[in-house]
Backbone as numpy.savetxt, mean C-alpha at the origin, in Angstrom:
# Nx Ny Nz CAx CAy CAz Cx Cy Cz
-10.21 -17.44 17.39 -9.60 -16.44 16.53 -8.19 -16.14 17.02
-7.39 -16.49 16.13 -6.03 -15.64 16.26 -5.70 -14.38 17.08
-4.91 -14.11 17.49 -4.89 -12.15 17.65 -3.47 -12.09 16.77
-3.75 -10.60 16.44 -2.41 -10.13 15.56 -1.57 -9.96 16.09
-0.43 -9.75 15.31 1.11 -10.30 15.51 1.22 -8.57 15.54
1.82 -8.16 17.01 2.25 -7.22 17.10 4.17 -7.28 17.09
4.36 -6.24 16.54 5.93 -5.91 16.79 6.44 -5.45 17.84
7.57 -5.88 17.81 8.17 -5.21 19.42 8.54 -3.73 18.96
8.78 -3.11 18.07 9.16 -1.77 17.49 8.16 -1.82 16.36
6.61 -1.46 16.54 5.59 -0.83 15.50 6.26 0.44 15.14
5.59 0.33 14.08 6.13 1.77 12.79 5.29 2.95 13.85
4.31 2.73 14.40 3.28 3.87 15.35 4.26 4.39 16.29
5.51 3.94 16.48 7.02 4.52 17.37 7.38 5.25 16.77
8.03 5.71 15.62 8.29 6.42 14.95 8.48 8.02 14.75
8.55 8.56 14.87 8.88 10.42 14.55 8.19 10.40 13.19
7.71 11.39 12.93 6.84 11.38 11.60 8.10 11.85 10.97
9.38 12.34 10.87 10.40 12.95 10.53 11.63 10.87 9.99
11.00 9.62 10.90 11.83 8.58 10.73 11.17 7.87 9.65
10.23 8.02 9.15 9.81 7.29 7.72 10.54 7.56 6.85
11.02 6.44 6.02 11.86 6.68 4.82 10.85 7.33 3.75
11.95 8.36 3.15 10.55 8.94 1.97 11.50 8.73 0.49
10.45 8.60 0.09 11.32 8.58 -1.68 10.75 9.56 -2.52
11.62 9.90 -3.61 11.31 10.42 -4.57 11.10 10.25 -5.40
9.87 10.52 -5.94 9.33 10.03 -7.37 10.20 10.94 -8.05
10.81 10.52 -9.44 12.18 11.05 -10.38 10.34 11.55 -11.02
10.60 12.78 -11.87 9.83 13.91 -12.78 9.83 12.63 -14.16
10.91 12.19 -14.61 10.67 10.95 -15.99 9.78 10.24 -15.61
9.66 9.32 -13.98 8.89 8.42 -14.13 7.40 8.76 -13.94
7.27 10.06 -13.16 6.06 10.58 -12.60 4.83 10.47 -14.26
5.41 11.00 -15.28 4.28 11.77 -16.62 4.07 9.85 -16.70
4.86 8.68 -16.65 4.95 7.33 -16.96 3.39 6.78 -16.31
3.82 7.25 -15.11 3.20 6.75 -13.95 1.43 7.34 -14.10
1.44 8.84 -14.49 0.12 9.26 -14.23 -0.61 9.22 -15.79
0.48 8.28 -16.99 -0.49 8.17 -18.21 -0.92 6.56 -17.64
-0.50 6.04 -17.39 -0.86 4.75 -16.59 -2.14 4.72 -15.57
-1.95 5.40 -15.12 -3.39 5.87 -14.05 -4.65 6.48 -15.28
-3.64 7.27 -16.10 -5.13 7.72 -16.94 -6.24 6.58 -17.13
-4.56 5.26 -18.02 -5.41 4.08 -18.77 -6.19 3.42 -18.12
-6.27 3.16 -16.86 -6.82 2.44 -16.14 -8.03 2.58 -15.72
-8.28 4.49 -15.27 -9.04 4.81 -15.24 -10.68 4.77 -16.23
-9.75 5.06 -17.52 -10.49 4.76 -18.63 -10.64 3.17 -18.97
-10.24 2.41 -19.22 -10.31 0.66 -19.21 -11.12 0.17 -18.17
-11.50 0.61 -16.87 -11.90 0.15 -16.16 -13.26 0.72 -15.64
-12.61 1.86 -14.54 -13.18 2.78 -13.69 -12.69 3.71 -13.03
-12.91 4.31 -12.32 -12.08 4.96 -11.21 -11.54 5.99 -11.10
-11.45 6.89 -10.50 -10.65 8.40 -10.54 -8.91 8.37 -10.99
-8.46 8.88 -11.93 -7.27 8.42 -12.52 -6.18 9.19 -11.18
-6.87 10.12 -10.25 -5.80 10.91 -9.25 -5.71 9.61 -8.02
-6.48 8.90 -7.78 -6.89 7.26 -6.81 -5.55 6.87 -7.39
-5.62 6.13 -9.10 -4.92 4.99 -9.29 -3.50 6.03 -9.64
-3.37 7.42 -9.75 -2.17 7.83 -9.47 -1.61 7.93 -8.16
-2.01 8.28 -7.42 -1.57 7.93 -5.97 -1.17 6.17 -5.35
-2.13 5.63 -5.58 -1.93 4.04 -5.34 -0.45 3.75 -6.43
-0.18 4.01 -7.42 0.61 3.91 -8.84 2.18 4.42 -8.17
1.99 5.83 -7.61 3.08 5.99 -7.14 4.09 5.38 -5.59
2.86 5.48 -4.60 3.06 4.32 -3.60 3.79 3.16 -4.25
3.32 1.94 -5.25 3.77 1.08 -5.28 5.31 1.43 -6.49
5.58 2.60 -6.94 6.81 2.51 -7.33 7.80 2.76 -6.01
7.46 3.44 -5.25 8.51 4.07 -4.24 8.90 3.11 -3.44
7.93 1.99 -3.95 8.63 0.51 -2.41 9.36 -0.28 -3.47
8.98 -0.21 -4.36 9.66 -0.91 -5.52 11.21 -0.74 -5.25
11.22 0.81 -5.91 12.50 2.21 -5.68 12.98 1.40 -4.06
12.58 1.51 -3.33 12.80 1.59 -2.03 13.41 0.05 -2.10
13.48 -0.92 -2.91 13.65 -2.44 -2.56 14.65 -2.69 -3.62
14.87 -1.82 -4.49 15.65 -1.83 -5.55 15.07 -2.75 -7.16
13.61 -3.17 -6.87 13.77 -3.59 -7.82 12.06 -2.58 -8.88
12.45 -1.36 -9.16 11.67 -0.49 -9.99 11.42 -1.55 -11.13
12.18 -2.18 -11.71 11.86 -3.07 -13.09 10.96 -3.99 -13.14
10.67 -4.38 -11.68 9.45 -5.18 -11.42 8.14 -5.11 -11.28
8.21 -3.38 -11.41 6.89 -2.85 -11.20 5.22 -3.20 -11.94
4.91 -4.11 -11.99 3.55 -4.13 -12.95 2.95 -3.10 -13.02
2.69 -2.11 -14.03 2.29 -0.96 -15.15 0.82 -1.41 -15.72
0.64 -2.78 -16.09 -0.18 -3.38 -17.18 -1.91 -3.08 -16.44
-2.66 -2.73 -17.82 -3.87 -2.50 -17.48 -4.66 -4.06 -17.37
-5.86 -4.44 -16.39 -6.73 -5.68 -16.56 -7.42 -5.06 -16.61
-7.99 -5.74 -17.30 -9.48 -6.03 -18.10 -10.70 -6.04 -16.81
-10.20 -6.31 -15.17 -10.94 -5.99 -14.49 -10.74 -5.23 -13.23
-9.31 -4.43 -13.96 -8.47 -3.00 -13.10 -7.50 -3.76 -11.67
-7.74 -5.39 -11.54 -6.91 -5.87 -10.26 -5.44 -5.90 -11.11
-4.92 -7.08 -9.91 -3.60 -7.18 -10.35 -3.68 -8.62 -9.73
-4.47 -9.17 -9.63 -4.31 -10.78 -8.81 -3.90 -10.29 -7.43
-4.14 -9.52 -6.64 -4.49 -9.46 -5.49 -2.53 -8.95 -4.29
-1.71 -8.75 -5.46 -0.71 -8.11 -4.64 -0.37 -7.30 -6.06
1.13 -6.66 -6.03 1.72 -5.56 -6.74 3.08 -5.91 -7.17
3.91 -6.34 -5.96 5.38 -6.96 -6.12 5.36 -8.10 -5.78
6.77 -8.60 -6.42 6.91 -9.74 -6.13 8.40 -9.58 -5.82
9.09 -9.56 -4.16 10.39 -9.19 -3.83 10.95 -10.52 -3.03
11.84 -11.08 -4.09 12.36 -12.10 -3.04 11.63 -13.41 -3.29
10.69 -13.29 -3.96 9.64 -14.78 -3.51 8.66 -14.21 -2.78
8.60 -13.27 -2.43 7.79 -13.17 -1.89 6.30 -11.50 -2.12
5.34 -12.06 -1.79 4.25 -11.21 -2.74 3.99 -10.02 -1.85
3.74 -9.05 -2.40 3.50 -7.41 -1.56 2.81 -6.67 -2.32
1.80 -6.42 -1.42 0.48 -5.95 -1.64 1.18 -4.09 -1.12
0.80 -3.24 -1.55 0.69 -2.08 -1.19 -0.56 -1.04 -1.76
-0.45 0.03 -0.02 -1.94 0.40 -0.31 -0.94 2.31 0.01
-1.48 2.76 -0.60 -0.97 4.40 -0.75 -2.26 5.27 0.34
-2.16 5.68 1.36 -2.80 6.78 1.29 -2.41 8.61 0.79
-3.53 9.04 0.92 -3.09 10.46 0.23 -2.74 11.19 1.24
-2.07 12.28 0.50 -1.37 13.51 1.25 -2.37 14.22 2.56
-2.33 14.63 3.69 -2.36 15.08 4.48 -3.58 13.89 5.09
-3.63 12.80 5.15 -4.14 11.77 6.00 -3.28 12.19 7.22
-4.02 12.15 8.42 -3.57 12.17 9.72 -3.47 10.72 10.23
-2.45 10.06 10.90 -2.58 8.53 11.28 -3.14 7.32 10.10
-2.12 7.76 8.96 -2.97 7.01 8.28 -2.64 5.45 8.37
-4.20 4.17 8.05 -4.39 3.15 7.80 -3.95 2.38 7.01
-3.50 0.97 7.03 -3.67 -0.12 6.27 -4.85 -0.20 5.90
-5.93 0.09 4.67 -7.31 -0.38 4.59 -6.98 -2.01 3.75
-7.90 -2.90 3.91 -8.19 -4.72 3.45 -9.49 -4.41 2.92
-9.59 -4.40 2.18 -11.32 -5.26 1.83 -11.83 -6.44 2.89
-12.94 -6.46 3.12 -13.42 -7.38 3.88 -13.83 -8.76 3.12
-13.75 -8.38 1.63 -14.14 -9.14 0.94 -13.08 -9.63 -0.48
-11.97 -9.32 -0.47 -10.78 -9.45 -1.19 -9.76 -10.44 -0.48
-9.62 -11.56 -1.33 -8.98 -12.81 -0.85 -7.39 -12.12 -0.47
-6.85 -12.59 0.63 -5.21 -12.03 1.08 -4.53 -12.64 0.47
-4.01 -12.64 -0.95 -3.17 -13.31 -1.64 -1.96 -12.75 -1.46
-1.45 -11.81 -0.80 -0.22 -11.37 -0.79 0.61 -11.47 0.74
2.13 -11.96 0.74 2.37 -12.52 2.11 2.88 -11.12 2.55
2.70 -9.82 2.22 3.07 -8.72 3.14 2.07 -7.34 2.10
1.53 -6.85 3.24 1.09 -5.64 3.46 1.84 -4.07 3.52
2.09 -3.27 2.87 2.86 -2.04 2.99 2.04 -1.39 2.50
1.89 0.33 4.00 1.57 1.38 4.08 2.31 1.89 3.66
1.96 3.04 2.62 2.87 4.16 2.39 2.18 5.46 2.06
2.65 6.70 2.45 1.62 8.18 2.01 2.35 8.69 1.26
1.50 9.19 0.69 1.85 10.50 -0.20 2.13 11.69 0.36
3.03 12.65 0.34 3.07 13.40 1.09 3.98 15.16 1.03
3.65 14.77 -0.45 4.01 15.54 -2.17 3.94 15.58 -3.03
4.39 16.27 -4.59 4.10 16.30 -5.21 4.99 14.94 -6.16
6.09 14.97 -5.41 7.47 13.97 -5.50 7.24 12.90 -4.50
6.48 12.93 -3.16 7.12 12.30 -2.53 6.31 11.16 -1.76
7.13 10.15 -1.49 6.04 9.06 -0.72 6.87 8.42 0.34
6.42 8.88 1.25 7.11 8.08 2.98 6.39 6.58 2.76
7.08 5.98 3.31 6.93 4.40 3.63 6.25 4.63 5.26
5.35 3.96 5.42 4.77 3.97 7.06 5.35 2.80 7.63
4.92 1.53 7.24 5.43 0.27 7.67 4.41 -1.08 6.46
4.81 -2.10 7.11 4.15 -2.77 6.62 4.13 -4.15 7.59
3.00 -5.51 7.49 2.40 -6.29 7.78 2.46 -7.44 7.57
2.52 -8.58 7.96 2.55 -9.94 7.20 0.73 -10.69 7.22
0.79 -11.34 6.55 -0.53 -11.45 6.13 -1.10 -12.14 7.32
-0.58 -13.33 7.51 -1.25 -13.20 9.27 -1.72 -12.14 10.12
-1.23 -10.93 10.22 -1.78 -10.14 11.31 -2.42 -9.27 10.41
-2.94 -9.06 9.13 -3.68 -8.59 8.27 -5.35 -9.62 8.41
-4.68 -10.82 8.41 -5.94 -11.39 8.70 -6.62 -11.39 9.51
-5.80 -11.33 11.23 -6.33 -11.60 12.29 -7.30 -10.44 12.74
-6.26 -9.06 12.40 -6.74 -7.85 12.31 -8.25 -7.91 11.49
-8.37 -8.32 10.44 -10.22 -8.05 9.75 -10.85 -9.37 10.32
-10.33 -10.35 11.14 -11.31 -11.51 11.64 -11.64 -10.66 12.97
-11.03 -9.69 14.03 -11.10 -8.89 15.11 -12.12 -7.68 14.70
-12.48 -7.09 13.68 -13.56 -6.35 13.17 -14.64 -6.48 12.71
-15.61 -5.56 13.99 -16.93 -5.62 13.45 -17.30 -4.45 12.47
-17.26 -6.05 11.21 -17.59 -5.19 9.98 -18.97 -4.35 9.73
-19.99 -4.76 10.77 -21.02 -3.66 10.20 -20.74 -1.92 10.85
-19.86 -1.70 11.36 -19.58 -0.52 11.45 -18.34 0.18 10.57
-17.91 -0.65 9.94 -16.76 -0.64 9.31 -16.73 -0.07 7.67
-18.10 -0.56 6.94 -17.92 0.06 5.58 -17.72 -1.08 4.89
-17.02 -1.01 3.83 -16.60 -2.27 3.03 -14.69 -2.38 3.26
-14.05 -1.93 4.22 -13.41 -2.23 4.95 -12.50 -2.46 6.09
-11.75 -3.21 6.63 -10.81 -3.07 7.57 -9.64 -2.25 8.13
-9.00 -1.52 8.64 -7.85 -0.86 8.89 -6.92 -1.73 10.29
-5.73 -1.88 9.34 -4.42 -2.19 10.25 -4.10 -0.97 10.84
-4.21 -0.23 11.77 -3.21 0.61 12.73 -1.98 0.19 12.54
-0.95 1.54 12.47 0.31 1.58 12.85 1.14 0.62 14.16
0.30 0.33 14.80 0.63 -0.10 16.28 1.29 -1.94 15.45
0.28 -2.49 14.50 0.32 -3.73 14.07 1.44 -3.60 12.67
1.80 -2.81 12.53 2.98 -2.80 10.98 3.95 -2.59 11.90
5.16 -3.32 11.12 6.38 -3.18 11.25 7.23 -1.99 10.91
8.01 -1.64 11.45 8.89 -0.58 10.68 9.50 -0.73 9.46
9.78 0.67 8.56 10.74 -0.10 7.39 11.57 0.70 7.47
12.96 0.37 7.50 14.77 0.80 8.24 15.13 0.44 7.36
């Protein structure tokens, strides 16, 4: 087994004050949480889940400059083919936790193929707002859930801060 690819400067260095935070703009927010409704309804799921996850992945968007890239669109089986962006060539998966998480996780499915070549944490942490934590390359996403014993685990894995990169 591999071991994960630690950084020489993990995002777990950090000042909880050095995460970049963004602001969700009030236009895109009503966009964002009729989108979470649909999904909710089309699929499954608590529509406040896929609003939180919904806003996470605009703020890295926002945060990368490219908001226009954002996939919005409902499936028929609530995924997205297994990442969110596509920046550069390259695929990014992002996972939102909610507001007042202490130390919060990268969670993986143990059972969801890693189709995406980077991983990004980001919280919620307002009503506007979403800090970026760090994020991962899919190698040390993998190595990280091949290093876990999943029967204590649930249905899935957590990357620690210690294994994401910073985002500057």
């Amino acid at each position: 087994m591999k071991n994960p690819i630690q950084p020489l400067n993990p995002a777990a260095e950090l000042a909880y004050h050095e995460y970049p935070v963004i602001q969700i703009p009030e236009n895109r927010r009503t966009p964002i949480k009729r989108r979470a409704q649909d999904i909710a309804e089309q699929w499954f799921g608590d529509p406040e889940d896929h609003f939180i996850g919904k806003i996470g992945e605009w703020a890295v968007a926002s945060y990368l400059g490219v908001e226009n890239q954002l996939d919005l669109e409902v499936y028929a089986d609530g995924g997205d083919g297994g990442f969110d962006l596509d920046y550069d060539g390259q695929s990014i998966e992002i996972k939102t936790a909610r507001q007042g998480t202490e130390q919060p996780r990268l969670p993986i499915g143990h059972k969801e193929p890693l189709n995406a070549e980077w991983y990004v944490l980001a919280k919620r942490i307002g009503k506007t707002n979403v800090q970026l934590i760090g994020a991962a390359p899919r190698g040390t996403v993998q190595a990280v859930r091949d290093h876990c014993d999943h029967s204590d685990m649930g249905e899935y894995s957590f990357v620690s801060q210690e294994y994401l990169f910073q985002i500057t």
